[in-house]
C-alpha positions as CSV (number, residue, x, y, z in Angstrom):
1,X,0.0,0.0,0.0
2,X,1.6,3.3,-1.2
3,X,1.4,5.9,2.1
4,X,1.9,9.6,1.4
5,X,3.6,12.5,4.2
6,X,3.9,16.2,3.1
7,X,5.3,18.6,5.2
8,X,5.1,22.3,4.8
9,X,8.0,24.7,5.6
10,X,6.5,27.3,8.2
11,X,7.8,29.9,10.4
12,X,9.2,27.5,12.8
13,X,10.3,24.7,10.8
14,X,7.9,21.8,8.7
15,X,4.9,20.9,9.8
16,X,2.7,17.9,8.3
17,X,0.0,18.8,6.1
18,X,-2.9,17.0,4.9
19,X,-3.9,13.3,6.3
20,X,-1.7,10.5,6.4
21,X,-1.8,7.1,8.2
22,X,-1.3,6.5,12.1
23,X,2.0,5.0,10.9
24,X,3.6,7.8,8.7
25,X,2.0,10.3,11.5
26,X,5.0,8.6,14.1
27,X,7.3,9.4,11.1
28,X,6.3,13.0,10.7
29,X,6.7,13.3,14.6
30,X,10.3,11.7,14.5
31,X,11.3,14.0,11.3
32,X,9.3,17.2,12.8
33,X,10.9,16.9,16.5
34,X,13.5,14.5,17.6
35,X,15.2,14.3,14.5
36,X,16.5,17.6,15.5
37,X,17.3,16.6,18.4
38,X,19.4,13.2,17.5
39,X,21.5,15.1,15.2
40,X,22.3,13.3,11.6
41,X,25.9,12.5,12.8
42,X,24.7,10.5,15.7
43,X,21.6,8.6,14.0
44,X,23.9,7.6,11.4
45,X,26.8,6.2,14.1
46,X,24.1,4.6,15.9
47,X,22.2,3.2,13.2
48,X,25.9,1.2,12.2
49,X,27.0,0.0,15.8
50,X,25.4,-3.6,16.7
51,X,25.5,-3.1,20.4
52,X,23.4,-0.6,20.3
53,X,19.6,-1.8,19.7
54,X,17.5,1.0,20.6
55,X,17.4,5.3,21.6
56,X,15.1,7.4,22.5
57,X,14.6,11.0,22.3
58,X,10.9,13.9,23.2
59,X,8.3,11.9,21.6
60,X,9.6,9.0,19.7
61,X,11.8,6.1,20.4
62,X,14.0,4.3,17.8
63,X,14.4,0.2,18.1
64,X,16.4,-2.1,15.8
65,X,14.7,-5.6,15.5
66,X,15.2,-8.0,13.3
67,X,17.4,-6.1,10.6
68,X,14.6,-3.5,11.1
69,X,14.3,0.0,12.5
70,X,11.0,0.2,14.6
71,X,10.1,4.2,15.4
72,X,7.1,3.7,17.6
73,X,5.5,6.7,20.2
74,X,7.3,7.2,23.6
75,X,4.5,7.3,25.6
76,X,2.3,5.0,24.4
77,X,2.6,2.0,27.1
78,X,1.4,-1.0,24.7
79,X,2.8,0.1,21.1
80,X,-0.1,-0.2,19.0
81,X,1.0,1.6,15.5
82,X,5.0,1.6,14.9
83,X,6.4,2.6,11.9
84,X,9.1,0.0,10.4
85,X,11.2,-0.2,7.4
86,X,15.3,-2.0,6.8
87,X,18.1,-0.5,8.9
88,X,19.9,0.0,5.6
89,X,16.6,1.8,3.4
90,X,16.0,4.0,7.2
91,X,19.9,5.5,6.7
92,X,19.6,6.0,3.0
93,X,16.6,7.7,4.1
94,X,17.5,9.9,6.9
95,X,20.6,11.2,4.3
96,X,18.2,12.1,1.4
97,X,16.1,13.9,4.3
98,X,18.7,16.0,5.8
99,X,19.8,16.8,1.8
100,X,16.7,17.4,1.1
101,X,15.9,20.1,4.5
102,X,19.0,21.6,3.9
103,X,18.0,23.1,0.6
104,X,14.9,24.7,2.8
105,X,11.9,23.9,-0.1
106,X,8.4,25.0,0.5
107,X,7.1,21.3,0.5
108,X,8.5,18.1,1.1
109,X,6.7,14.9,0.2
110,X,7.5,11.1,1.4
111,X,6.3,7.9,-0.1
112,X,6.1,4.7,1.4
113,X,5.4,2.1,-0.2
114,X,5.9,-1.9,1.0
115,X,9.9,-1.2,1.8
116,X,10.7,1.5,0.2
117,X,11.1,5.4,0.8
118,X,11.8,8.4,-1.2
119,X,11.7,12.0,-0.1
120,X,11.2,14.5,-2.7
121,X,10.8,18.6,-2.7
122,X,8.8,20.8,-4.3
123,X,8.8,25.1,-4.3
């Protein structure tokens, strides 16, 4: 199933726009919030180092499982909606997205679909 997440660039940063599953909603607050706080640097070093299996950060926590990243909501008690995809397609990922911010467009989209993710920008 092909899942859509747009992001509009605001005052303070992007912001999610339009609907989007319960899924790519933990994504957009990963992206929106902690991913700022992470820093890329450290994702990246954590995402490679096997005795580390999970983080967590304001509102989302990151878990490897399985040759999988699992981002799931910090204060949920029983995780009911996670958001998963391969450790190796969640770095290629998180590199496109921080090119992608960087340049500062007026909208970002991601698609999701099965596997796979691809962040493209749009002014």
């Amino acid at each position: 199933m092909k899942q859509i997440l747009s992001f509009s660039l605001g005052d303070h940063g992007y912001r999610r726009t339009g609907s989007a599953s319960d899924e790519m909603i933990l994504l957009s607050m990963f992206l929106t919030t902690d991913y700022f706080v992470y820093f890329p640097g450290f994702l990246m070093k954590w995402l490679s180092d096997p005795a580390q299996d999970a983080t967590n950060a304001n509102l989302t926590y990151l878990q490897k499982e399985d040759g999988m990243i699992v981002v799931g909501d910090l204060y949920e008690e029983e995780p009911i909606i996670v958001f998963q995809i391969p450790i190796d397609r969640f770095a290629k990922f998180l590199d496109d997205w921080k090119k992608v911010i960087d340049k500062k467009p007026k909208k970002i989209i991601i698609t999701k679909e099965g596997d796979e993710i691809t962040v493209e920008s749009k002014n």
